[in-house]
C-alpha positions, 0 to 999 in steps of 0.5 A: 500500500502507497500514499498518493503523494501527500500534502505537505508545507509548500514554501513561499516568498514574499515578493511584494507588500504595502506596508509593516511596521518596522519592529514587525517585518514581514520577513518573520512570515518566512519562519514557523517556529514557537518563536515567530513574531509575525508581521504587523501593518504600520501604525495608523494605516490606510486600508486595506493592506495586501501582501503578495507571495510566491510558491517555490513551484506551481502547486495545487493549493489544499488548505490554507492557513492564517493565524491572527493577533490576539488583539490586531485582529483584522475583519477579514481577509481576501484571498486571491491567486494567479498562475501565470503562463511562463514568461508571463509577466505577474503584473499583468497577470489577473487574479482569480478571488477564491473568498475571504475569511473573517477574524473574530473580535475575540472581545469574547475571551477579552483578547486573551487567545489567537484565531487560526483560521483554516480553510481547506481550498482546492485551487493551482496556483503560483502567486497568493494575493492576500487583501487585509481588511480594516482592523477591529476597533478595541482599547488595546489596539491604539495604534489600529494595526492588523497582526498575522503570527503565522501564515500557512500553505498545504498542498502538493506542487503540481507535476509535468504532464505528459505529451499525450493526445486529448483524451489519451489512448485505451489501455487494453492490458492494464498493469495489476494495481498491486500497491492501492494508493490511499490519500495521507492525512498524518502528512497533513498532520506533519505539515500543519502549522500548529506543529511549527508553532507548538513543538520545538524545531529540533523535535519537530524534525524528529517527528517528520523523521518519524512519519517518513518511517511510519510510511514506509511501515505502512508501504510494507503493511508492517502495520504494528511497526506503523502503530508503534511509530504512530504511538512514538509521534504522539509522544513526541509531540507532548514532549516537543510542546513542553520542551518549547515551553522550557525553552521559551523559560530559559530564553526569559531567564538568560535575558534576566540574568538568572543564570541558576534559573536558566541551569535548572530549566536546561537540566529538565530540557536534557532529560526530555530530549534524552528521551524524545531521543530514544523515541525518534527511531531512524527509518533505517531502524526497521524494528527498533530495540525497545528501550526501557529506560526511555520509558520510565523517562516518559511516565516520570516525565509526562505524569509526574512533572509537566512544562510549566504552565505558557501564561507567564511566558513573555511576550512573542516567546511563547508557544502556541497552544491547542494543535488540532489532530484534524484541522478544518474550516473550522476556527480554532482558537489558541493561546496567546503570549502574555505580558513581558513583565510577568516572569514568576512560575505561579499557577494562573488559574489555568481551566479544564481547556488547557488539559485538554489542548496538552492531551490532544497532542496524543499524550496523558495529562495526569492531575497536577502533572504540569509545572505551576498547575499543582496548586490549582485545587487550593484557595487562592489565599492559600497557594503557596507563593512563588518568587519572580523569576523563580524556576520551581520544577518540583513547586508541588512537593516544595509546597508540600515541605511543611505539610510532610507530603500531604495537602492541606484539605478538609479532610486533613487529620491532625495529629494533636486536638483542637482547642476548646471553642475552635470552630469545628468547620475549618481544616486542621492547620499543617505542621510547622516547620523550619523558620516557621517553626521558629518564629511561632514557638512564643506563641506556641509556648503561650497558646498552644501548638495547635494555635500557633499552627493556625495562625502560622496557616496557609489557610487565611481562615485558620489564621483569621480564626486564630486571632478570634481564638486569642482575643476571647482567651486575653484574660486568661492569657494576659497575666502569663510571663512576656504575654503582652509582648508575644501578642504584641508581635503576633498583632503586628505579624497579622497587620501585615498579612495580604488578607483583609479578613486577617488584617481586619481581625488584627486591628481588632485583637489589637484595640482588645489587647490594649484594653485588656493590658491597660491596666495591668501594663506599664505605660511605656509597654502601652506607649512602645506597642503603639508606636510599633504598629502605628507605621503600619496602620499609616501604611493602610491609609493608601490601601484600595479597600475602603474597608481596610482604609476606614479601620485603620483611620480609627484604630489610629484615632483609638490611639491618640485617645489613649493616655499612654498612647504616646502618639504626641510623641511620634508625630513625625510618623504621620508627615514623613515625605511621600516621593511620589504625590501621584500615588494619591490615595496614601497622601490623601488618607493622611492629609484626611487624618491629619484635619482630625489629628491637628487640632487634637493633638496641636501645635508646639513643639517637637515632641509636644504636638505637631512640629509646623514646619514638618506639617506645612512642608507635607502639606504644602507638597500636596498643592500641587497633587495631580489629584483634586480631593488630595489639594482640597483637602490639603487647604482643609488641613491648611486651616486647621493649622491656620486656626491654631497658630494664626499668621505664623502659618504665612513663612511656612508655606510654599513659593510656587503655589497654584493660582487656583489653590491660592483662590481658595487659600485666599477664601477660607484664610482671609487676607493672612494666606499669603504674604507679598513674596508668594502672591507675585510668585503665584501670577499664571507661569508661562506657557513653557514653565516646568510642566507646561501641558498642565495649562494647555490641556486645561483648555484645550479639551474644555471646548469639547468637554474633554476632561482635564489632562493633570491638575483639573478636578472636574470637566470644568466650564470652557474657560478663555483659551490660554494664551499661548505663543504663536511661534513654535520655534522655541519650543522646537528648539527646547525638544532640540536640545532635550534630544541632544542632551538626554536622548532621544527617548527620554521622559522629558523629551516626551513632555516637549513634544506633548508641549509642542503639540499641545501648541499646534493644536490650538492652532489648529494643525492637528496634522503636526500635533498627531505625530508629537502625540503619537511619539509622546506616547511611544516614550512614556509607554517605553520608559514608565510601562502602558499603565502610568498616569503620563500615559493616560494623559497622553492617551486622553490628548490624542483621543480628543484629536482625533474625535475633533477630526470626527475619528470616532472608531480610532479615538474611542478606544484610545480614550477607553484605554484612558478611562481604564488606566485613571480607573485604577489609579483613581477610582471609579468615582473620582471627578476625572474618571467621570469626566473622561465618561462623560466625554465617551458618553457624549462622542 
């Protein structure tokens, strides 16, 4: 038995295209690996886009394939093809359209997976023509590009025929058919894309070694020498699918510099090649010797330790996951490469789907079987946490280490009793061990084994538990020997915790203790716990839970109410100096404690109250906070000193205050606000001062209710147009100089052309403020990462650019991904992010 030729990859060329962006060529077409890139049209081009490639031979085309960009994802694509008569020239030759193939949205898996789109044809041809169609409009995709990863073509090239007459002649004794020809599907197989992207090269070659074999097997009728081959295929398609995944590791941890990292990974990529080596018989090895010691490799290698799960791989490394065993018309979705940042080997939640893409390869995924998937029936609070960059093959039984080899589940038996009152309904807390075991023998001596271990627990519940436990036991435990300081350290242990259920609880223990030790304790213990957890509750101030945020406001005022306290004393805590003033929330949380704490605690001297100076010096700092409620509530805190100390507060504030925030100054302090010095310090600065943009972006979105770009804390009403200088030739020079003394890719490079184009904007040359945006754009997002406020600001410039020019499709999504990056930062309620809604909204 024969195959009837078989289809296999057809190679091509490119011979001419319109356009590519010049960090994705369309070169990288010309390659299938589990490391191709892929072409991408350039930024903001006109559409539709055309690629034209050239078959190596004359061939009959059976089965196309295109993978697409996770999130530049084009709405469709045409298909043409020419064969042309030798000698013919291609430009006049006419293509033939076969159709098209429409791409997803993939808003559906929120741009987190790849379309293959296969389509099986049946046409001659020696020039493909493919059309790209506009790209579909998302947030992520600000440039409105279009991506293709891989381009695919199947098929056999087409023969010579011979020179017979029309129709041939009669054959009248013909030849017995002793070899019936068959149509070869695994060549098929062999020759599809996924095999490129998801295997490594070196066993990809292994395995279209072995299906020759297998075909001479089968040419032979040796069909179980054909089944063992087949069985050998399989495996190794598991083993090149994982030792890509390894590669794609050790490649980010060489790139890091994490040499010990990049040791480990190559150890375990040995061992798979060890045996995928035993597998990959020759063609001349008819009836190969089994081997044994590859098969253990195999059942150790396959079942008990898997590649670690691709979604931590960075980006344009990893492979594509989800081969097909019979691809189709079909759309197939596949896995995308994640965020470049991500470089820790931690179990993502990874469901049902990805086993069942590893199994299609042909191999047995066992439970827990793959690298960062061990842990996936465990809490999330109580996974074990795993070190960036770490490479941890064996993070199943290191996560075990302390629970001597069992998990922690309900079901867990522990080897001493629960205390009395312990809820029945928890799991029993997993032995200590090493440092643990170390750190938890004061409160072990003090509570108990099984206490210490619960709140030493992975399980967030147990530790949540323990601290309830300990606070209805105070009374009996208070009067122990270095009670009240192993549960001072037991607190603040529990202050740190990532879990707002156990943070919350320690703030509870914590007031309780105080209590219960007041009167029993000496006030220096009192005073000495108060101060060691009071940088911690400050800390909490900035947290994103505003239950977390509220608790540990009162748990400081609990404090200052304390006679012991000794919070008069550490007052300094409170106006340490913040770096950044765009991490609004922790500024914010202190000036709001600070409008209470002020005219609690006083003014005076150090030691005695607040020292004024510190106070003004934070305070002041905030006046010029990005954010509208961190400077009103600054001028709230302004008053309060104002109202204790009078006009001594004048020598204290700041030179460079903002007109706006004078007014208000003004407003709520009468005429002791500001001395004369300051007053002509605050006249509007000039329109190319240090952080120029904050006056033009004030005004130039406000005609269209754009939303204020830095310092505005609500779309305010369109206010006159800043004056602005008509020629831009100083600041051409400025962004001139910048380059050359700091490079081209520097931030304040960035601030320049967004000052210049804020300019052209205004006078209206939207077509030479587009490209100063864009490249701002660019630099921020390289220097700062695409989730800084910088970023937004930049964003929301542009967006409004383009919905002036009447650019909806492309403006929107720019202003979304705005929306989304202030929404972090901010909250959803805070004046900008409204603004910004109501722009898109209104567009």
């Amino acid at each position: 038995m024969k195959a009837a030729g078989g289809p296999q990859k057809l190679r091509f060329t490119i011979v001419s295209f319109s356009g590519e962006d010049s960090d994705y060529p369309v070169r990288e077409l010309l390659f299938h690996s589990p490391q191709t890139r892929g072409w991408q049209t350039p930024r903001f081009c006109k559409f539709p886009q055309e690629i034209v490639l050239k078959l190596e031979a004359p061939s009959k085309i059976q089965q196309i394939q295109i993978l697409s960009h996770e999130y530049k994802i084009a709405t469709k694509v045409e298909v043409f093809v020419a064969t042309p008569n030798p000698g013919e020239d291609m430009s006049k030759t006419p293509f033939k359209r076969l159709g098209y193939l429409s791409f997803d949205s993939n808003e559906r898996s929120n741009h987190q997976a790849r379309e293959l789109k296969s389509v099986h044809v049946n046409v001659p041809a020696l020039f493909i023509r493919l059309v790209v169609h506009r790209c579909h409009v998302n947030k992520l995709n600000i440039y409105n590009q279009v991506g293709l990863v891989a381009l695919n073509l199947i098929g056999e090239p087409i023969g010579r025929a011979p020179d017979l007459p029309p129709g041939g002649y009669l054959q009248l004794h013909p030849p017995v058919q002793r070899e019936v020809p068959y149509y070869n599907q695994a060549a098929a197989d062999v020759a599809d894309l996924n095999l490129d992207i998801h295997v490594d090269t070196v066993t990809a070659s292994k395995i279209r070694d072995l299906a020759r074999a297998k075909d001479l097997a089968v040419a032979n009728e040796d069909y179980d020498e054909a089944k063992r081959l087949k069985a050998s295929i399989d495996r190794l398609k598991v083993v090149g699918q994982k030792i890509a995944q390894l590669e794609a590791r050790k490649r980010a941890a060489v790139e890091k510099e994490d040499y010990d990292t990049a040791k480990l990974i190559k150890v375990d990529i040995d061992k798979l090649r060890s045996a995928g080596d035993a597998a990959a018989i020759s063609s001349e090895q008819y009836v190969p010797r089994p081997n044994k010691n590859a098969d253990d490799i195999f059942n150790r290698v396959l079942k008990g330790k898997g590649p670690p799960s691709a979604s931590n791989v960075p980006l344009d490394d990893q492979p594509v996951r989800g081969m097909a065993a019979e691809p189709s018309m079909e759309e197939m979705a596949v896995q995308p490469d994640m965020d470049p940042g991500a470089s820790s080997y931690q179990d993502d939640g990874a469901g049902p789907d990805s086993l069942q893409q590893e199994a299609s390869y042909g191999g047995r995924v066992s439970q827990g079987g793959s690298y960062g998937m061990g842990n996936k029936h465990v809490a999330y609070d109580e996974r074990p946490a795993q070190g960036r960059g770490r490479y941890t093959p064996e993070n199943d039984s290191q996560a075990d280490a302390g629970l001597g080899g069992a998990r922690p589940n309900n079901s867990t038996v522990s080897d001493i009793p629960a205390p009395s009152g312990w809820p029945g309904d928890l799991p029993a807390p997993e032995p200590l061990a090493g440092a643990t075991a170390k750190d938890a023998e004061a409160l072990q001596e003090l509570a108990g084994e099984y206490v210490a271990r619960a709140f030493f627990s992975k399980n967030w519940q147990l530790r949540d538990a323990a601290l309830t436990y300990l606070v209805g036991q105070l009374p009996s435990l208070v009067g122990q020997h270095n009670a009240f300081r192993t549960l001072v350290n037991t607190v603040k242990r529990a202050m740190k915790d990532k879990v707002a259920n156990v943070y919350l609880g320690s703030l509870a223990a914590f007031s309780a203790l105080i209590d219960a030790c007041s009167a029993g304790t000496g006030g220096r213990d009192i005073q000495g716990a108060c101060e060691a957890c009071l940088p911690l509750l400050i800390e909490k101030l900035g947290d994103n839970n505003a239950r977390i945020r509220d608790a540990s406001k009162e748990s400081i005022m609990f404090v200052a109410g304390l006679k012991d306290g000794g919070i008069r004393s550490a007052t300094h805590v409170f106006v340490k100096p913040i770096k950044n003033q765009n991490a609004w929330r922790p500024v914010l949380g202190i000036l709001a404690l600070l409008q209470e704490l002020v005219p609690l605690l006083g003014i005076g001297k150090q030691g005695d109250g607040f020292d004024l100076g510190e106070v003004m010096e934070f305070v002041g700092k905030a006046y010029n906070s990005p954010n509208a409620d961190v400077r009103s509530t600054a001028v709230r805190v302004t008053k309060e000193v104002h109202d204790l100390v009078g006009p001594a507060i004048r020598k204290h504030m700041p030179k460079d205050i903002n007109p706006k925030i004078k007014e208000q100054l003004d407003a709520v302090l009468g005429g002791d606000a500001m001395p004369a010095a300051t007053v002509a310090a605050a006249a509007p600065p000039p329109a190319r001062a240090a952080r120029a943009p904050a006056a033009p972006k004030a005004a130039a979105p406000a005609a269209k209710g754009k939303p204020a770009g830095k310092a505005a804390a609500a779309p305010p009403p369109p206010p006159p147009p800043v004056a602005a200088p008509d020629d831009p030739r100083p600041f051409e020079a400025e962004l001139k100089e910048r380059e050359k003394r700091l490079g081209r890719d520097h931030p304040e490079v960035a601030e320049s052309c967004s000052n210049l184009a804020i300019l052209y904007n205004q006078k209206g040359d939207a077509g030479k403020a587009q490209p100063l945006y864009e490249r701002a754009l660019a630099i921020y997002e390289k220097q700062y990462g695409p989730d800084h406020p910088e970023v937004a600001h930049t964003l929301t410039d542009l967006a409004v650019l383009h919905l002036e020019a009447g650019r909806d499709d492309v403006g929107r999504p720019l202003l979304e991904r705005a929306l989304d990056i202030q929404e972090k930062a901010l909250g959803p309620d805070h004046p900008d992010v409204l603004a910004i809604k109501d722009v898109l909204n209104s567009a």
